[in-house]
C-alpha positions in Angstrom: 19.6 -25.5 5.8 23.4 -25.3 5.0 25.3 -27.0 8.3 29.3 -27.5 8.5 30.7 -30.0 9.7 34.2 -30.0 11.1 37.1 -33.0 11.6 40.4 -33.3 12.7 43.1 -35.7 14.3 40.9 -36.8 17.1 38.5 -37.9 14.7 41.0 -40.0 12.0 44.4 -40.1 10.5 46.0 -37.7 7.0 49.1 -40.1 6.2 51.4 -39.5 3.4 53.8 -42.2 2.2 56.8 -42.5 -0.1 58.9 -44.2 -1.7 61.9 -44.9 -3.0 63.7 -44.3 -6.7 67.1 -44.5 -8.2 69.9 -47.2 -8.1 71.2 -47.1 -4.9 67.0 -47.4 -3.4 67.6 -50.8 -1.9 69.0 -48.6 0.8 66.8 -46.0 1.6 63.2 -46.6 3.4 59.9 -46.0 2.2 58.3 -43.4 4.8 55.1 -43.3 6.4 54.8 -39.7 7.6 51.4 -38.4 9.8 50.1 -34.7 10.6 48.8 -34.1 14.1 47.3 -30.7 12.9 45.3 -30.8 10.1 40.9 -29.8 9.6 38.4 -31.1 7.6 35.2 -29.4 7.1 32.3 -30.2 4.8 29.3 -27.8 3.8 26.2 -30.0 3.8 22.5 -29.0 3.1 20.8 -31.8 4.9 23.3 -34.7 4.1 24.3 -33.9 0.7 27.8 -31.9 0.6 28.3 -29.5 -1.6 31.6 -27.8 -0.6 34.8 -29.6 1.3 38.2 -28.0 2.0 41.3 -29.7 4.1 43.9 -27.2 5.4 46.9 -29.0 6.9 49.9 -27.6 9.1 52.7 -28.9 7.4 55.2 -28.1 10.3 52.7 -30.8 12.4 54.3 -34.0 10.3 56.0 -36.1 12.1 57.7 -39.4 10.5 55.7 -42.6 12.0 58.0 -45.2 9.8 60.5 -46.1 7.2 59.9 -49.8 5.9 62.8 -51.1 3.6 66.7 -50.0 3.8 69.7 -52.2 4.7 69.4 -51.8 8.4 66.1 -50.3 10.9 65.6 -46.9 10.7 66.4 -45.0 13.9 64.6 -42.4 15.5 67.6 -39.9 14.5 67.1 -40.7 10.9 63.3 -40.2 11.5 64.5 -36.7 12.7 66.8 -35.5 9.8 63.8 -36.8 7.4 61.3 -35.1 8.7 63.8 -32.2 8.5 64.4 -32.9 4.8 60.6 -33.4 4.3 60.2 -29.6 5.6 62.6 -28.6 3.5 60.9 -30.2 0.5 57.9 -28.6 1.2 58.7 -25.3 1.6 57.4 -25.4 5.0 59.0 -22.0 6.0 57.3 -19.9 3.4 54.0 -21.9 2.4 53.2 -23.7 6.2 49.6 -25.0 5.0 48.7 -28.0 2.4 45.2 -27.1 1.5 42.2 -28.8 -0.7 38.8 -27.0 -1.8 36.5 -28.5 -3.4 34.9 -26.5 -6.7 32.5 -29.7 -7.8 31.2 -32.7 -5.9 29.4 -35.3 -7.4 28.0 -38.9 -6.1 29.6 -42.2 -6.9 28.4 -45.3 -5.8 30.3 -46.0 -3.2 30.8 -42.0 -1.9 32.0 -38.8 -3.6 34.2 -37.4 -6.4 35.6 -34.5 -4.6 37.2 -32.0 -8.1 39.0 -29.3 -6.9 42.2 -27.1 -6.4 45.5 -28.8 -4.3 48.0 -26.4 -2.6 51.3 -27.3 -1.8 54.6 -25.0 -1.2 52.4 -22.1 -2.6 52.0 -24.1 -5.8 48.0 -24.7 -6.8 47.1 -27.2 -9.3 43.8 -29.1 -9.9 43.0 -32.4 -8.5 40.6 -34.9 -8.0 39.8 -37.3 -5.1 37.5 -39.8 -4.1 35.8 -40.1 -1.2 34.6 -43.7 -0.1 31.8 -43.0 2.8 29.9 -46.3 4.4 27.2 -45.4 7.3 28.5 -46.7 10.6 26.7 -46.6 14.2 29.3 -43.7 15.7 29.3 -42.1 12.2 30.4 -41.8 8.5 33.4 -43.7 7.7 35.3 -41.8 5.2 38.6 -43.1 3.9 40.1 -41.5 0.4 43.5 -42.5 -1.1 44.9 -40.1 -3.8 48.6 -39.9 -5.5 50.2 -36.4 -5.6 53.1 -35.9 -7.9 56.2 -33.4 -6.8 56.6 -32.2 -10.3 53.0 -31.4 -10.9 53.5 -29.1 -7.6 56.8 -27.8 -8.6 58.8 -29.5 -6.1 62.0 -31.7 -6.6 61.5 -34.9 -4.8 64.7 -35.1 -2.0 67.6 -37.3 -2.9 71.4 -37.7 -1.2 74.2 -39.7 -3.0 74.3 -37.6 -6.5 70.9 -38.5 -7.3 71.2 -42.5 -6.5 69.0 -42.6 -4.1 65.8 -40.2 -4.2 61.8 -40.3 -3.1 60.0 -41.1 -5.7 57.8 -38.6 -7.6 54.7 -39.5 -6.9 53.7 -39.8 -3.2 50.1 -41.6 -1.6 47.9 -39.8 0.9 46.0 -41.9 2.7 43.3 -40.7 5.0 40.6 -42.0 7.2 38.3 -40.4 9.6 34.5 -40.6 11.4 32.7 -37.7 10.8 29.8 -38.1 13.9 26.4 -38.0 12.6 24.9 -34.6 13.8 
């Protein structure tokens, strides 16, 4: 019997973080930037998953922290980078970040999610995997995977002529506790 399974915010944390490229990146901050509206869902038969797909409102990110730079960053600056972040993304004409899986198979300490990544209308294969450990409230899952602007045709954001820019490749980090049915 095929169930689905559903997560969200209240159930973990999607986090993307950056850094920082170029000779003037002493100055800048790496971010840590969150989504307060994103789903998970997972197609199981029994407890075996066989299909997963993320869909993320990219207009839900807000900037959490920028480690680094010459001096603290403010909450104005975390305002103007989220806006620059948008920007980035396309947000105004592609407003989701989605994942599908197409192939899952079992590793020894989870899954090996293969599938398709969307960003700023942009879709491009990509593989993740998927630590899950059994816990009393649930199934701790946590995944870390690298995404590269380029490979999703977007030019990483940079101010000064170029001397100080985010840095290609960009780390999503996410954790959650899906509730055992």
């Amino acid at each position: 019997m095929t169930q689905t399974w559903t997560i969200g915010p209240a159930d973990g944390e999607l986090l993307l973080k950056t850094d920082k490229t170029g000779p003037a990146a002493r100055t800048g901050h790496r971010l840590t930037i969150g989504f307060k509206d994103w789903t998970g869902t997972v197609d199981v038969d029994g407890t075996t998953p066989h299909k997963v797909a993320l869909n993320v409102v990219v207009e839900s990110m807000e900037v959490l922290s920028g480690e680094g730079g010459l001096t603290p960053m403010t909450g104005a600056e975390k305002a103007l980078a989220r806006i620059n972040a948008l920007k980035s993304l396309k947000a105004s004409k592609s407003p989701t970040i989605t994942f599908s899986s197409s192939k899952i198979s079992p590793t020894s300490g989870g899954y090996r999610l293969d599938g398709e990544l969307t960003v700023a209308g942009k879709t491009v294969p990509h593989t993740v995997d998927v630590a899950v450990a059994d816990a009393d409230s649930g199934w701790e899952l946590s995944a870390t995977t690298t995404v590269s602007h380029k490979a999703v045709g977007l030019k990483p954001y940079s101010l000064a002529m170029g001397t100080l820019k985010v840095a290609d490749e960009v780390v999503l980090d996410f954790h959650a506790t899906l509730p055992k049915p």
